[in-house]
C-alpha positions as CSV (number, residue, x, y, z in Angstrom):
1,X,81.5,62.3,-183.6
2,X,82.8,62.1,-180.1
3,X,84.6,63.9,-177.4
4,X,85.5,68.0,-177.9
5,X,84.5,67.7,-181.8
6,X,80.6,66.5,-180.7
7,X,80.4,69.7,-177.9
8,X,81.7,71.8,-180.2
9,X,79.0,70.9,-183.2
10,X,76.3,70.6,-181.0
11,X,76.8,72.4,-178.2
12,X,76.2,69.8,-175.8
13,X,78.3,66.2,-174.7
14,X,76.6,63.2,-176.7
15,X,76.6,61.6,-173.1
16,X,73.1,63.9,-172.6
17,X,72.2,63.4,-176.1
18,X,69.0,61.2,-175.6
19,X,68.5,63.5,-172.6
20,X,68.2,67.1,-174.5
21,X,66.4,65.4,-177.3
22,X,63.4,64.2,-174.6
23,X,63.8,67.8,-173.4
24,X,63.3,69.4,-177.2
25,X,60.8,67.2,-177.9
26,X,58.5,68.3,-175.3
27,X,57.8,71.8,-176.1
28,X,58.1,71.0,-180.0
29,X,55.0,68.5,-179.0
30,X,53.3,71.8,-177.7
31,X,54.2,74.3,-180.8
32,X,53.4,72.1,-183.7
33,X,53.2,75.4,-185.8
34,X,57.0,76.6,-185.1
35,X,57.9,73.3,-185.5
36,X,56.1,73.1,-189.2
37,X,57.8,76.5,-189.9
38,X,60.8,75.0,-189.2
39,X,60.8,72.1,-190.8
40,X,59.4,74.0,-193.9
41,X,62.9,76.5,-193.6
42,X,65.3,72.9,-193.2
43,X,63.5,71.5,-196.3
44,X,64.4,75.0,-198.4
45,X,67.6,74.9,-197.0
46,X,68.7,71.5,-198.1
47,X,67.3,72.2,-201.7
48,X,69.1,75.3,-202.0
49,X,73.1,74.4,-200.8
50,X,74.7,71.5,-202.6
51,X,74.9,67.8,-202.0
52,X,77.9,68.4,-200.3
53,X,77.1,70.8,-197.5
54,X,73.5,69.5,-196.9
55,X,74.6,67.0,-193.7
56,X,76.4,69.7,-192.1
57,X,73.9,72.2,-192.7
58,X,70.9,70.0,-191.4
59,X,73.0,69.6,-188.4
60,X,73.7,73.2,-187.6
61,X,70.1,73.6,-188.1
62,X,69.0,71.1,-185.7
63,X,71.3,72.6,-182.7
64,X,70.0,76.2,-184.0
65,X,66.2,74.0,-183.7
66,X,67.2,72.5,-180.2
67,X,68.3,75.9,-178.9
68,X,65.4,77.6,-179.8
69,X,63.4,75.1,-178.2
70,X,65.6,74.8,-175.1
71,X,64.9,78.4,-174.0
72,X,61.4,78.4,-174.7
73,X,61.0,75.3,-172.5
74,X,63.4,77.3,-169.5
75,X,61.5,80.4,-169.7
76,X,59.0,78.7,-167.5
77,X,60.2,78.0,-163.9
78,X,58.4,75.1,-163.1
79,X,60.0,73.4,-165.7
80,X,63.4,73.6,-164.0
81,X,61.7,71.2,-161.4
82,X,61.0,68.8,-164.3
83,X,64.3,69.3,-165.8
84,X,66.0,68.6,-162.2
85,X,64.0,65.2,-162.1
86,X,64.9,64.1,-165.1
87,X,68.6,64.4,-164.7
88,X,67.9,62.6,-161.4
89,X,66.6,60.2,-162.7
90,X,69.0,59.4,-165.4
91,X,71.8,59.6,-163.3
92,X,70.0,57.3,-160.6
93,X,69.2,55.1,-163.6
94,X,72.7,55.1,-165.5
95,X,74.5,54.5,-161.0
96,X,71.5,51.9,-160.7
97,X,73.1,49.6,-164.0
98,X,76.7,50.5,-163.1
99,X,76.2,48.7,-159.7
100,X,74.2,45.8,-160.9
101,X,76.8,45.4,-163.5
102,X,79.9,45.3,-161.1
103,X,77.8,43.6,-158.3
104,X,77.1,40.9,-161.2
105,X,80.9,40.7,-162.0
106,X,82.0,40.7,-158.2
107,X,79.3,38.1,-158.0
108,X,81.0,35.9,-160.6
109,X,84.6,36.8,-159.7
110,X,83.7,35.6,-156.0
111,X,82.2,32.0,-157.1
112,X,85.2,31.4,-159.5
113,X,87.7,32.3,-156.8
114,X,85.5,30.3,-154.1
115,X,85.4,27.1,-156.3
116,X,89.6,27.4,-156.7
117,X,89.2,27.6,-153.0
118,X,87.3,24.8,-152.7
119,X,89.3,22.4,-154.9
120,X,92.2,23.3,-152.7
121,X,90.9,22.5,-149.6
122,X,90.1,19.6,-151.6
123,X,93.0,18.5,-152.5
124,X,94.9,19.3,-149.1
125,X,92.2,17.6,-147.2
126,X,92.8,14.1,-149.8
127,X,96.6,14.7,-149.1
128,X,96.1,15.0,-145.4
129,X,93.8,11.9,-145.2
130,X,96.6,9.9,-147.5
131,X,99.4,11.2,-145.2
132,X,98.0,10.1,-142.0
133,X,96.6,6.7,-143.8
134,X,100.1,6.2,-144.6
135,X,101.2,7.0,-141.1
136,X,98.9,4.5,-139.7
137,X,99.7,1.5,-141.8
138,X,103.5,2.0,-141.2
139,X,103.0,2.4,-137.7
140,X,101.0,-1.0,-137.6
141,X,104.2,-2.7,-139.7
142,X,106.6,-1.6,-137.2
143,X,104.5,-2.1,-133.7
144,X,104.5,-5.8,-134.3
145,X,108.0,-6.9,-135.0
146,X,108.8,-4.8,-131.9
147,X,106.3,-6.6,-129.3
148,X,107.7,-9.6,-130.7
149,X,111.7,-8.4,-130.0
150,X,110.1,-7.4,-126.5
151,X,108.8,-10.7,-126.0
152,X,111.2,-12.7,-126.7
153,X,113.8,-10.1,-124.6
154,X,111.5,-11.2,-121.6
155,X,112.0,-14.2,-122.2
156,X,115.5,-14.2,-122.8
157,X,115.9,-12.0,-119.3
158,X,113.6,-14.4,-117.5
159,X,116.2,-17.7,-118.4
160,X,119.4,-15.3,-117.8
161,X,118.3,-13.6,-114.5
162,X,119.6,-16.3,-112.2
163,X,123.0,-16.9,-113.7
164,X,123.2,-13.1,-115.2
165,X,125.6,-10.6,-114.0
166,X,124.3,-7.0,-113.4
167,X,126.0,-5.4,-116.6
168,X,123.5,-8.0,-118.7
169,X,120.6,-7.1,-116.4
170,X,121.6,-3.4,-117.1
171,X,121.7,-4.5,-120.7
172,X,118.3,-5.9,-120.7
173,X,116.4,-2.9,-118.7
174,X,118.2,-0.5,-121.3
175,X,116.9,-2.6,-124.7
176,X,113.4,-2.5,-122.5
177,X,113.0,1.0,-122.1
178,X,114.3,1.4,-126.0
179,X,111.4,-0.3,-126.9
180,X,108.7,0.8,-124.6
181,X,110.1,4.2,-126.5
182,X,109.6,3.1,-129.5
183,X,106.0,1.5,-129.0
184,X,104.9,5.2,-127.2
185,X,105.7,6.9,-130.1
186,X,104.0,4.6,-132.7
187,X,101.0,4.4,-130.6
188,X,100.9,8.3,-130.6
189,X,101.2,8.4,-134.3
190,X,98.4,6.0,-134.7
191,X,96.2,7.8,-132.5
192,X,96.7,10.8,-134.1
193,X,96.6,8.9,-137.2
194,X,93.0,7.9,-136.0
195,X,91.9,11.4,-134.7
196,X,92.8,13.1,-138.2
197,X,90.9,10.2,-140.6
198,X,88.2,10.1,-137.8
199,X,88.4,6.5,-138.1
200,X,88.3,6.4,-133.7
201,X,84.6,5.4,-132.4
202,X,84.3,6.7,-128.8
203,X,82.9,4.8,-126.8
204,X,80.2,6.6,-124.4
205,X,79.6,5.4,-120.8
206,X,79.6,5.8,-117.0
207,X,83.1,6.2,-115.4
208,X,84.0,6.9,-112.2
209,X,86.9,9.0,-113.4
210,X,88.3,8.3,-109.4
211,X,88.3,4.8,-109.2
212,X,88.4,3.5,-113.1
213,X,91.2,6.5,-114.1
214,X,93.1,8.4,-112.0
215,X,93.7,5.9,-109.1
216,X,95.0,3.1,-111.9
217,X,97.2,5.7,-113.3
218,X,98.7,6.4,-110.1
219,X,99.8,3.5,-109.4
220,X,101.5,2.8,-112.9
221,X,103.3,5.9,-112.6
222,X,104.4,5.2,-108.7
223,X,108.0,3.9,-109.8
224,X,108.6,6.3,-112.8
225,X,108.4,9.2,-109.9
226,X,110.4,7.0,-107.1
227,X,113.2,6.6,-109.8
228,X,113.6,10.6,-110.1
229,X,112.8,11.1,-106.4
230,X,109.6,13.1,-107.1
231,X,106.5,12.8,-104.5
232,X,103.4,11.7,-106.6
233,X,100.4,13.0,-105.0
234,X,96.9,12.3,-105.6
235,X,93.8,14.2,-104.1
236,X,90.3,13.4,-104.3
237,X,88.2,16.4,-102.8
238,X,84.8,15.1,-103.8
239,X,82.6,12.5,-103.6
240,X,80.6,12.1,-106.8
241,X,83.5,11.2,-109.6
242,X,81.0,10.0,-111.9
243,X,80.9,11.2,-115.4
244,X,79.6,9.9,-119.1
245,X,82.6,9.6,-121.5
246,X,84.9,7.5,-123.7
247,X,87.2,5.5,-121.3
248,X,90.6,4.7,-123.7
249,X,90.5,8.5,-124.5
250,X,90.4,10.1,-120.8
251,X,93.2,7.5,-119.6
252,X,95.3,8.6,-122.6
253,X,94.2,12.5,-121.5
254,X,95.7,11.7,-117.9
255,X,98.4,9.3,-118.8
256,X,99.8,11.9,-121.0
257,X,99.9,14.7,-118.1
258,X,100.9,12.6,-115.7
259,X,103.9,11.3,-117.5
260,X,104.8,15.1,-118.9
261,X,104.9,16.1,-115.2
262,X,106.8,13.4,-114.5
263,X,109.3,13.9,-117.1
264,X,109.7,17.5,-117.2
265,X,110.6,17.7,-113.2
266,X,113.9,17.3,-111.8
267,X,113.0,17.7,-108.4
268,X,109.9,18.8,-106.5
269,X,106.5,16.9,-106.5
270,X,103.8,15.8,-109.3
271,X,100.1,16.2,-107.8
272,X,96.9,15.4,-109.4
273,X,93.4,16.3,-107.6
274,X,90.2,16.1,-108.5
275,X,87.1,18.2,-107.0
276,X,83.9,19.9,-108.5
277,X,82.7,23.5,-108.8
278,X,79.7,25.5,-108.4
279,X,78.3,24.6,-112.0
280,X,78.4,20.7,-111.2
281,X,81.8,20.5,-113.3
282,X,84.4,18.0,-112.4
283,X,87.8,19.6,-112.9
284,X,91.3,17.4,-112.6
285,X,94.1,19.4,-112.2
286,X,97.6,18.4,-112.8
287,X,100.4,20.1,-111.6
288,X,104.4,19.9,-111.0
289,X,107.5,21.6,-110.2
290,X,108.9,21.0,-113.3
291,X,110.6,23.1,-115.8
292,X,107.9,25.4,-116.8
293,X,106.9,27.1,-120.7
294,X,107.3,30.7,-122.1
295,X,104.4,32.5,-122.5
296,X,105.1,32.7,-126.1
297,X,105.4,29.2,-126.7
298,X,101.6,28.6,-124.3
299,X,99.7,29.7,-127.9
300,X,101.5,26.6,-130.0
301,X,101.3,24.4,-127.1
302,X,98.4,22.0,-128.1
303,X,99.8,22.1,-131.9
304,X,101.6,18.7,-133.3
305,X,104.9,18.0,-133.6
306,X,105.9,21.0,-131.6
307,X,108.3,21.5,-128.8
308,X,109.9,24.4,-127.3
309,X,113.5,22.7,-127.3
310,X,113.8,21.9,-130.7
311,X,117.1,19.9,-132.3
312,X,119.0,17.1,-131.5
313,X,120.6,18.6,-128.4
314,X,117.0,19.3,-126.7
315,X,117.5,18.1,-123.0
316,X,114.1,15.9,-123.3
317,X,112.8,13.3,-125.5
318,X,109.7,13.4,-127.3
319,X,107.7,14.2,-130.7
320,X,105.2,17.1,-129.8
321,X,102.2,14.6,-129.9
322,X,101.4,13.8,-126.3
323,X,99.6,17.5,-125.7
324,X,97.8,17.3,-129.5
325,X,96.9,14.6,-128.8
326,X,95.4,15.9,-125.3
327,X,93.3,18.7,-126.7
328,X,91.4,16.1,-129.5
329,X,90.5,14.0,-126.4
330,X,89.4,16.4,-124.7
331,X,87.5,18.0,-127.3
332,X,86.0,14.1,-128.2
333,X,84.9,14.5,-124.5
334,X,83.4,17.3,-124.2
335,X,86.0,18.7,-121.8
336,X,87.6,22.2,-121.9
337,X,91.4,22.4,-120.8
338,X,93.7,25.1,-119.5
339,X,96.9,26.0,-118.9
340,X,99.2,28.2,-116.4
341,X,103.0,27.7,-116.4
342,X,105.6,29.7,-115.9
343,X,109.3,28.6,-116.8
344,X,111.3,27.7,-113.9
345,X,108.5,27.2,-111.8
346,X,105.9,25.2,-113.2
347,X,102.9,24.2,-114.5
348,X,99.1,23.4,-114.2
349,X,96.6,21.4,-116.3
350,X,93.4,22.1,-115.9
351,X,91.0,19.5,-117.4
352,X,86.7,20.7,-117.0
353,X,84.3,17.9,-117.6
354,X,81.2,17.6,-117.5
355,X,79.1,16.0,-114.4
356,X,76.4,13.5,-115.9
């Protein structure tokens, strides 16, 4: 019997059942002569109604039994206290399994969920890895036939350059710069390529980021600012320039700025210094006069493939690598970097190594 139909028969929910039972048992323990009586008057009972009433009967008698008992065990105050700790303790006991039960089943629900997790990551890592293996290889396929087409255009240029008119020479610079385009961009990719597999091995050393970095680059990039008329200026406010680090990767870090100032400046100046700080930090800053950045586009900055002129009617070349790219060096390095730009007027790279 459950529900309305068990209160109603017994006079109690069959929830407390095991409960009131422990609680009539007690005093019946105590009064063994009622209880004889009254077991003697259930035994009459039964022989004297028929078959068919006798389960109903022995019921009714019962709850009759448990009342009587009930009220003889409240009559005594103290035993409210017990009564009181009992249902405590069943209800502490019944919340005490409830929350193991649905700790267990959050338990399992969070390891099943975790594993999908897990074989996702999985998966998009492998994918990733494949991606960026594929990258690599095609990149190698393409870099050599164009060296080759470069070389021989040298060539070619060098035989022609005494009899040549300046349309071919134009000709030849233009095919030139095509392909010095072409090799940047695959040499990016495989860079990144390398960064992302983690197949690139720094190389750790002493390097006098003055003489063996920022001068060299200076130099190279002399004649891409004198062809925009833009002053290239280079400060060295400090003596000790000497740091431990990987070489290729902090030439790429400074070649890439460098050429960005370059290239996003249509008139103005480019100037790189270097200098320390109070904590023995070397910090190279790079800034221009160039076109500036959005402070909404500053968060995606260091992200690949993204640019803030997007299309093919952006004003600038480029794949959104360069700065990526930047911020994987720099981490390789050890090196924070920052940024301050502000469109229309500029911008600043901050680069913070490390004196050793």
């Amino acid at each position: 019997m459950k529900g309305r139909t068990f209160i109603n028969f017994y006079g109690y929910a069959s929830k407390f059942r095991i409960l009131l039972v422990i609680l009539c048992l007690i005093p019946a323990l105590a009064q063994s002569n009622t209880n004889s009586e009254q077991n003697i008057i259930i035994n009459k009972t039964n022989q004297e109604v028929p078959n068919s009433t006798k389960k109903s009967l022995s019921k009714i008698t019962l709850a009759q039994v448990f009342n009587i008992e009930l009220k003889n065990f409240l009559s005594q105050k103290t035993n409210y206290i017990l009564l009181l700790l009992i249902i405590a303790l069943c209800l502490t006991t019944s919340l005490a399994v409830k929350t193991f039960q649905s700790k267990k089943k959050l338990k399992k629900l969070v390891d099943i969920k975790t594993k999908e997790l897990q074989k996702a990551l999985d998966k998009a890592q492998q994918s990733n890895k494949l991606k960026s293996e594929f990258l690599a290889q095609m990149s190698h396929e393409i870099r050599t036939p164009i060296f080759v087409i470069l070389g021989n255009i040298a060539i070619l240029k060098g035989i022609l350059e005494e009899n040549s008119k300046s349309k071919n020479k134009e000709l030849f610079d233009s095919i030139e710069l095509a392909s010095k385009r072409i090799i940047r961009t695959i040499e990016l990719i495989l860079n990144m390529s390398e960064m992302q597999i983690g197949t690139y091995k720094p190389t750790l050393k002493k390097i006098d980021l003055d003489k063996d970095v920022l001068s060299k680059l200076v130099d190279e990039h002399k004649q891409m600012a004198a062809s925009k008329n833009l002053e290239l200026i280079y400060n060295c406010m400090t003596e000790n320039t000497i740091i431990t680090g990987d070489e290729y990767s902090l030439t790429q870090i400074f070649a890439n700025l460098i050429d960005n100032g370059i290239k996003y400046t249509k008139k103005g100046k480019v100037e790189i210094s270097i200098k320390s700080n109070e904590q023995n930090e070397i910090i190279v800053e790079v800034s221009d006069t160039g076109i500036g950045m959005s402070k909404e586009f500053l968060s995606h900055l260091f992200e690949p493939f993204v640019q803030e002129e997007r299309g093919y009617s952006r004003t600038y070349e480029g794949n959104g690598l360069g700065l990526a790219l930047v911020k994987k060096y720099c981490e390789l390095n050890n090196a924070n970097i920052e940024v301050e730009s502000e469109k229309g007027i500029g911008s600043t790279f901050r680069v913070i190594l490390k004196n050793l």
